[in-house]
Every structure is written in structure tokens, then in C-alpha cells.
C-alpha positions in Angstrom: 95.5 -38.3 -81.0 94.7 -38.9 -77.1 92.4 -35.9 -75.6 91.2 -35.3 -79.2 87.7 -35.4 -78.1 86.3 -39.0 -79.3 84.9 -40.1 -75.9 83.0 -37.1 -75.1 81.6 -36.6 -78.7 80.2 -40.5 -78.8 78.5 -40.1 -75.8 77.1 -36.7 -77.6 75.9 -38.6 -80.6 74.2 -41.4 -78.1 72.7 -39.0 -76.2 71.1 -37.4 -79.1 70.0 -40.7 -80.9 68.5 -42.2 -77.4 65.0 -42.5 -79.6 66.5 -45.1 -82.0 67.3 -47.8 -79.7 63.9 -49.0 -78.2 65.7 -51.7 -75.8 68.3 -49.2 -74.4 72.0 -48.0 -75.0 75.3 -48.8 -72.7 78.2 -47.9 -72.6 82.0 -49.4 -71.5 85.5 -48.2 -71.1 88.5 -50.3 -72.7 90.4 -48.8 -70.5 91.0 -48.0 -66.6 90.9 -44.6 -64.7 94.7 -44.8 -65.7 94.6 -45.0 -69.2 96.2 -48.7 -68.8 94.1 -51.4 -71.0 91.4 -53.8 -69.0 91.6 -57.1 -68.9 89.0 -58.1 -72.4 87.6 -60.4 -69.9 86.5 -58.2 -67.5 85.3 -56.2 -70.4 83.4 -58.8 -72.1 81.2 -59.5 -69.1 80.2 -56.3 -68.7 79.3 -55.8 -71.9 77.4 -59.2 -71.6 75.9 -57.6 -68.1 74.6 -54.6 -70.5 72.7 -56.7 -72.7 71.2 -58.7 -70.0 73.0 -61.5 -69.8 72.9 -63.2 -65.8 76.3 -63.5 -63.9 77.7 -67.0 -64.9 81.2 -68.8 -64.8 82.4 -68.6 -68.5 85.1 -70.8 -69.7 86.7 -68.1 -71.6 86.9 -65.7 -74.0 85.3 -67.8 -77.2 83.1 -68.9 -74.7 82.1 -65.1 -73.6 82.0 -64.4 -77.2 79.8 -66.6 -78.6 77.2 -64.9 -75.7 77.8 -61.3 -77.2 76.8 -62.4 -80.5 73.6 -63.9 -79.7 72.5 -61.3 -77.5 73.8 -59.0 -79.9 71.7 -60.6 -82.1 68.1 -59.9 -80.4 66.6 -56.8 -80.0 67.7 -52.9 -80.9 70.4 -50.7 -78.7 73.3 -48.8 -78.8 76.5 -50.0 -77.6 79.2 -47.4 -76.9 82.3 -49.2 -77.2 85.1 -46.3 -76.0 88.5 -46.1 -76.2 89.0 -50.3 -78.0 92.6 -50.9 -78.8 94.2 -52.6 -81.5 94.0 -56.3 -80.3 90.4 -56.1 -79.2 88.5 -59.0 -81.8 85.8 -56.0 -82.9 85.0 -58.1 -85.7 83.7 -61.1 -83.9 81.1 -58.7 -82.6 80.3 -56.4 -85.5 79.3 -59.6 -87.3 76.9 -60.4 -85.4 75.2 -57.4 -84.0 72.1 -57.7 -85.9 69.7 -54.5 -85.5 72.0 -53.4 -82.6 74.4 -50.9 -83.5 78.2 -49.9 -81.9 79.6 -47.1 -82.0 83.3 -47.9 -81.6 86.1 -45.3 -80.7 89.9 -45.4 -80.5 93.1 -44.9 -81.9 92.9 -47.8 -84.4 90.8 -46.9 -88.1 89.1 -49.7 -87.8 88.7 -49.8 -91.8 89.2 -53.3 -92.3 85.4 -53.6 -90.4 82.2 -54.6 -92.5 79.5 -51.7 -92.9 82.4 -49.3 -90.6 81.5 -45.8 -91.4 85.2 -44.4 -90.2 85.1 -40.6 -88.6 88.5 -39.3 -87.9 88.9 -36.2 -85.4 91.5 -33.6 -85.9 91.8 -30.1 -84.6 89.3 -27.7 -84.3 88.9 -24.5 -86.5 90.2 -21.6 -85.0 87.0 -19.8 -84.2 85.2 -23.0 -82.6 88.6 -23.4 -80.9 88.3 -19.5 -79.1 84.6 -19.9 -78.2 85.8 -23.6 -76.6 88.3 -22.3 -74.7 86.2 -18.7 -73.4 82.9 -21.0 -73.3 84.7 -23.0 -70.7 86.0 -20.7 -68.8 82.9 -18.7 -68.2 84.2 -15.7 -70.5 83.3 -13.7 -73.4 86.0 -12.9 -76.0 85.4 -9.3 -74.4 85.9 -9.7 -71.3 89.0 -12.6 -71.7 91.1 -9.3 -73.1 91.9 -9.1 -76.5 91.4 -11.8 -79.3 95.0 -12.0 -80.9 96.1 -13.0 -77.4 93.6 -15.5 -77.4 94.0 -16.4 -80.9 97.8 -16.9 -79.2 96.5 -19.1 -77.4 94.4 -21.6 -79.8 97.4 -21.7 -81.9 100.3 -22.5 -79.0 98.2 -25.9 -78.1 97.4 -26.9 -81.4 93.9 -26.4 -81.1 93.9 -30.1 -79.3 90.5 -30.0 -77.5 91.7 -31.4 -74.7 94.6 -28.7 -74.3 91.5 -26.2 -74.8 90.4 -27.8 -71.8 93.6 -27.7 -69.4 94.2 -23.5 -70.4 90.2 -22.8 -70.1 90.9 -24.6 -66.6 94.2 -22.4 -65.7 92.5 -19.1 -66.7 89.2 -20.0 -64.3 91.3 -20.8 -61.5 93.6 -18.0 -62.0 90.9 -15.1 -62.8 93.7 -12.7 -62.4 95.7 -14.1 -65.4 94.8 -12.4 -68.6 95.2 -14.6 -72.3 98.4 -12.3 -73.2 99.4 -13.2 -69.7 98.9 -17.6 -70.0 100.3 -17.2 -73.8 103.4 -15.2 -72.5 104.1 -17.9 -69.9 103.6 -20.9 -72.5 105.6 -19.2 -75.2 108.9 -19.1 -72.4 111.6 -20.8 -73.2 112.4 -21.3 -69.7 109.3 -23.0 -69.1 107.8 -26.5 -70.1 104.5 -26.0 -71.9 103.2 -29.3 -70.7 103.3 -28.2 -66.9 100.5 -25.7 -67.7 98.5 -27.9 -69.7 98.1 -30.2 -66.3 95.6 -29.2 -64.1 93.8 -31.3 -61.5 92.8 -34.4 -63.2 93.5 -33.5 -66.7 97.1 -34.0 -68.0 97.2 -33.5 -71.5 101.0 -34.3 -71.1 100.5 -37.8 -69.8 97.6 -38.8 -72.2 100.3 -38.3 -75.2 103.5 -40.1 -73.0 100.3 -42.5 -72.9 99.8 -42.9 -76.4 103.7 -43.0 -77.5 104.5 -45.6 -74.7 102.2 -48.0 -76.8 103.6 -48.0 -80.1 105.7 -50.1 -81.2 110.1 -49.4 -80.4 110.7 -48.8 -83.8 108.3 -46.4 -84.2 109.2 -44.7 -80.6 112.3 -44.2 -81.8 111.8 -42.6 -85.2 109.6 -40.5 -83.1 112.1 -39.7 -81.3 114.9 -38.8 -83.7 112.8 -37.0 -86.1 111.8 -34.6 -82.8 115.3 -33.6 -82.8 115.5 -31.3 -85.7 112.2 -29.7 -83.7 110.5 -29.6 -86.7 106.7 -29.4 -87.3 106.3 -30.2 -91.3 108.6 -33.3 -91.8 109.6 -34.0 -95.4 110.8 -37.5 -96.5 114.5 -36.4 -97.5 114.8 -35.2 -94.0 113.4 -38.7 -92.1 115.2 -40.6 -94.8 118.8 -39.3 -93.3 117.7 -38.9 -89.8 116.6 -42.1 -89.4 119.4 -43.9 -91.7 116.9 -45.1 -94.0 116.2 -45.1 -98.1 113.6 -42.6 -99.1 110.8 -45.5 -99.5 111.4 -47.0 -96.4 111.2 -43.6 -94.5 107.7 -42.9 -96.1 106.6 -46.0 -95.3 107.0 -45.3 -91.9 106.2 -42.0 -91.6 102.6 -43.7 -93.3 102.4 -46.1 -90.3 102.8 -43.4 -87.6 99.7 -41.5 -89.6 98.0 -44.7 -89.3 99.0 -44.5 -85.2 97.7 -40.8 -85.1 101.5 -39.6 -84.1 101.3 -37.6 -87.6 99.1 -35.8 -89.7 99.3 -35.6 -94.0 99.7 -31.6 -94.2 100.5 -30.8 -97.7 103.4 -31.8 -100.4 107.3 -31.2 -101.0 108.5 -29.9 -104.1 109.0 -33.1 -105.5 105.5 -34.5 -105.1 106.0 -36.4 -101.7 104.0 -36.1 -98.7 105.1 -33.5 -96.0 103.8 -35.2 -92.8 103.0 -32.4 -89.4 104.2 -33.1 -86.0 101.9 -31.1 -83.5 104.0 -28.9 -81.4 102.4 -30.7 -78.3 103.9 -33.8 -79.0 107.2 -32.2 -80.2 107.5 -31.0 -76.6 106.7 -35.0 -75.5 108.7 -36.4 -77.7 111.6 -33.5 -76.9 111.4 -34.6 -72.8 111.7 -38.4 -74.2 114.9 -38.0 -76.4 116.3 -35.9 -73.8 115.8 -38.6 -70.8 116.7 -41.8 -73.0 118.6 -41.2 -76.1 122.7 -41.2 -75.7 125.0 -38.8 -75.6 125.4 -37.6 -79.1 122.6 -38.8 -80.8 120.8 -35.6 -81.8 124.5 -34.5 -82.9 124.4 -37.4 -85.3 121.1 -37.2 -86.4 121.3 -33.6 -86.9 124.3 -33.9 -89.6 123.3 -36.4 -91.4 120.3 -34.2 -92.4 122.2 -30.9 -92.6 124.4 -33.2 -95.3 121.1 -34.4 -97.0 119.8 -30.8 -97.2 123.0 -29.8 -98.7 122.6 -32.6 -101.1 119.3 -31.0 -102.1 121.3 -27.6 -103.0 119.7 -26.3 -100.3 116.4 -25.7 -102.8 114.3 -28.5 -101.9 115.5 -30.2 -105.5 117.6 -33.3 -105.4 121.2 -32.8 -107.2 122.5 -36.1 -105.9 121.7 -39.3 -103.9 120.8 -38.4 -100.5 123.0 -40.3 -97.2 119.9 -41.3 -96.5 120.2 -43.9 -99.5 124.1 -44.9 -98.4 123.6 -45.2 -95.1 120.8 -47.8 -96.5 123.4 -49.6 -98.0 125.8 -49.5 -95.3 127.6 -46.3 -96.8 129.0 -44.0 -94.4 128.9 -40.4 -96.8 131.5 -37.8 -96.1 129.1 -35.2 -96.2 127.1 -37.0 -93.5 130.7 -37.0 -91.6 131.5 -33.0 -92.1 128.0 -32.4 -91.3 128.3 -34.1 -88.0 131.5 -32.3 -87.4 130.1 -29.2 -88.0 127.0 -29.7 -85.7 129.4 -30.7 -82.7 131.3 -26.9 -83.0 128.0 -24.9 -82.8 126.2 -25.0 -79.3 123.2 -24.6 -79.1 121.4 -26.0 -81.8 118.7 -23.8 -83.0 115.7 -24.5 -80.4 112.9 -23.9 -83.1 110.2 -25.3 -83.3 110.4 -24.8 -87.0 107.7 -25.1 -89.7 109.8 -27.5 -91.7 113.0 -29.7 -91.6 114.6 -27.2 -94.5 113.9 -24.4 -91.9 115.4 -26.0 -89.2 118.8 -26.5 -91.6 118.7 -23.0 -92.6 118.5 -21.6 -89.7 121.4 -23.9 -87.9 123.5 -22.4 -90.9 123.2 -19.2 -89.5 123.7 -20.2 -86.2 127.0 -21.6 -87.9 127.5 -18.5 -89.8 127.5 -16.7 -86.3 130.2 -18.9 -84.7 132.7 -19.1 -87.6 134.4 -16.4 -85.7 135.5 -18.5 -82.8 139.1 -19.7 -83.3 138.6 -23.4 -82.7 135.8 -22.8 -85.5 137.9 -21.8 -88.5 140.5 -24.5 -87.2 138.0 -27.1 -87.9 136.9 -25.8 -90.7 
């Protein structure tokens, strides 16, 4: 995920290894101050610049390549490749590095690689995550106030490094705000977490709209729709009928925004599939995108057709019959699907969560539901 932490602890681990590279280490950006992609050009000459290589006119990028690999091939450094995207030819170079070594980060695995040894970053443990966040801000767990606040705190932003960074930032600037006092203001309802999490420079808000603008639509908009049930354990019965997809084709999906970092494996329903976690920071992203460019009605939609898929599982988690998710596969409109959407438009507002699951989030509309049953134009409907 972007602000995870991989450009600062590459630079770490070449730092540290400096002895190992007689002939020197370098290091170039993929990307711009902005976060937008360079020109692989532009990038290719500076790497060739790095290993020595004299200014020239080069035809192109074959041309520019064939350069890398033979100075790639002499002599022993480090090259710090940071931040490569998907359509960057990695393999052209690994293949002929020789003794040199890369040390390659970005959002892509990379697996397919010869000789890759793949490292994956996720959050940080809980205690490494307090003593980031105190350590930066030039406080001792004493003196920041007491540590459930800022255990509060760790929690509310994921423990996302980055975000570590932006609330260390807030509470130096602000040395009159305690921990209880920034968790308080993030934990509002009236308040947009990501505005807090921006400070100066660092915008761990726009490093994530970053990161979702480059996937792929389709994946956007599953991103999208499966934000609406604000839900941060997404099972497959739930993405099946939110997205109008068969159960296998919802996994499948769900695998390829793993694969894009959007989602994380976190454990397993009660009939052996994966439950795949959606990081309340990108919830909140992905919350602000639905609600600027999806159309009137959507969430209502999406929101019934997995109330009716939940009610399909008996509410227990255990299938009893085929789920909409399956009809709506075949073109299969279910009344369930229908009664559920029904039922959605008559109770305003949906439950705000964020919820630890999707079953969570339909529990807890039905007693949002159970609440307005009172209202005359309620029991009309129903």
C-alpha cells in the first residue's frame, strides 16, 4: 500500500550494506515529486549516468537497454530501483546485472523475476507502531499522556507508517493537543479523518487516491461498491451480490486487488473461503470516491442485494440457498434482491459503521430497520 514504508527502508538496507558494493551504489525514483510516473526514458539515462555511462544521443529504449545490461554487467554496486511500476521491463535488466545487485521496490510482486527474493510490507505491530509515532514526535509514552489513548491512536490509522508519520507530525506542531485529544478529533463523525493525516508535505490521503487512480476501472469500481457496506473484513458472499457477480468470479477479483495491495488475506469464513480486510484508511478514500462519482442510488442497490444474500445465508454465515449473487450472474433479477432494495430505500441513514465484517454491517442495518418499522409509511411498505 502507498506510504507503507518501502522507499525509506531500501535506502535503510543500502545504507547499511554500503561495504558490499566496492564500485558504489545509486539510487533513482520511477516516479516524480508528484507521484505521477517518469518518462522510462528519462529514467533509463540516469540510471545509465549512475553506472558511468557518458551523455550520448540514444535511438531508443532497446537501444538504452542494451547499454544497462552491459554496464550492468561489469563491476559490483547497488542499484536502488524505488517506486518501478508495472510496465517497467525489470526483467531486461535483472538478466543481466551480473555481480551488481537491484534492490527493486513498488507496488508490483515482482514474482515472475529470476533469483527475486520478494519482501512484502504490511502494518506494524502495535508496540513498534507507539514508539514510531512518540519517537517522532519527540515524546515518551509518559509524557504523550496515557497509552490506551495512544494505543487509540495506532489502531484508528491502521498502523500505516506513513499515517504514523502525519499524527507524530500533528501532535509536534500542536504541543498542546494531548493523544486522547487527536484520537477524539479523528474518531468524529463530523470530521474527515484524512484532513488530519495531511500535514505539510505529507498527505497520506492523496498517496492512496494515488494508488486507486491507477488500477484498472473495473477494479476501481468493485473498490468502490464493496466500500459501501463500510465494511473492513469482506467475505465472498457479500462481494459476490454487491458486485453482481458468481461467487468464483468475486474471489477472483477480490485475489487481483490483493495482488494490487488494495486488500489484505485476514483470515477465513465459515465455509472455508477467504475473508479479505479493507484498511479503514482506504475505506474513508474509497467512501469520498463513491460519494463524488457513483449515481444516485447505487449504494441503495448495492446495499440490498447483499442484505438479500445475507438473508439467503439464514443470517448464520451458512448457505441455505443460491445466493443473487449467482442470478444476477445469469441475468436473474431475485425477489429477494428486489424486497431488499426496497427495504434499504425506507431506512435513512444507513448504518455508518465501519464494521468488522459484511454480516455485521447487515445486522446492524436490521436493527436500524427494526427501529423504523414504527413509521407509518414503514409498515405500509412492508
Amino acid at each position: 500500500m502507498a506510504g507503507i514504508g518501502k522507499s525509506v527502508l531500501a535506502v535503510r538496507a543500502a545504507s547499511e550494506n554500503a561495504d558490499a558494493f566496492p564500485d558504489g551504489q545509486f539510487h533513482v525514483c520511477f516516479r516524480d515529486a508528484t507521484g505521477r510516473a517518469r518518462d522510462l526514458p528519462d529514467v533509463l539515462d540516469e540510471l545509465l549516468s549512475g553506472l558511468g555511462e557518458p551523455p550520448a544521443p540514444r535511438a531508443g529504449l532497446e537501444d538504452r537497454l542494451r547499454l544497462l545490461r552491459r554496464r550492468l554487467a561489469e563491476g559490483r554496486r547497488l542499484a536502488v530501483l524505488d517506486d518501478v511500476g508495472a510496465d517497467v521491463p525489470v526483467d531486461a535488466l535483472v538478466s543481466g546485472c551480473g555481480c551488481n545487485q537491484l534492490l527493486i521496490t513498488g507496488r508490483p510482486r515482482f514474482a515472475d523475476l529470476p533469483g527475486v527474493r520478494v519482501l512484502a510490507l504490511g502494518a506494524l505491530p502495535q508496540s513498534e507502531a507507539v514508539a514510531v509515532l512518540t519517537g517522532i514526535a519527540g515524546r515518551t509514552t509518559a509524557d504523550a499522556g496515557d497509552r490506551a489513548a495512544l494505543e487509540r491512536l495506532v489502531q484508528f490509522c491502521d498502523l500505516h507508517p506513513g499515517a504514523l508519520r502525519a499524527l507524530a507530525a500533528q501532535l509536534t506542531a500542536k504541543p498542546h493537543w494531548t493523544p486522547a485529544r487527536l484520537a477524539d478529533r479523528l474518531t468524529d463523525p463530523r470530521r474527515n479523518m484524512l484532513d488530519l493525516l495531511r500535514v505539510g508535505g505529507l498527505d497520506v490521503g492523496e498517496s492512496l487516491r494515488r494508488h486507486y487512480a491507477e488500477l484498472a476501472d473495473p477494479l476501481r469500481r468493485a473498490l468502490r461498491r464493496l466500500a459501501m457496506l463500510r465494511a473492513r473484513g469482506i467475505s465472498v458472499w457479500s462481494a459476490a451480490a454487491a458486485l453482481e457477480q458468481s461467487p468464483n468470479d468475486a474471489e477472483d477479483l477480490l485475489e487481483q486487488l490483493v495482488d494490487a495491495h488494495m486488500l489484505t488475506v485476514i483470515g477465513r469464513d465459515d465455509d472455508g473461503s477467504f475473508v479479505f480486510g479493507l484498511s479503514g484508511l482506504l475505506l474513508q478514500v474509497l467512501t469520498d470516491e463513491a460519494e463524488r462519482t457513483e449515481p444516485e442510488g447505487v449504494r441503495t442497490a448495492v446495499v440490498g442485494r447483499v442484505l438479500a444474500a445475507w438473508e439467503a445465508l439464514d443470517g448464520t454465515g451458512q448457505e441455505t440457498r443460491e445466493p443473487p449473487g449467482c442470478m444476477a450472474a445469469r441475468g436473474i433479477e431475485s425477489a429477494g434482491a428486489r424486497f431488499g432494495t426496497r427495504l434499504v430505500a425506507l431506512t435513512r441513514p444507513l448504518p455508518a459503521g465501519p464494521f468488522a465484517t459484511s454480516a455485521e454491517f447487515c445486522r446492524a442495518y436490521v436493527r436500524e430497520l427494526r427501529a423504523a418499522v414504527g413509521r407509518p409509511e414503514c409498515i405500509a411498505e412492508i
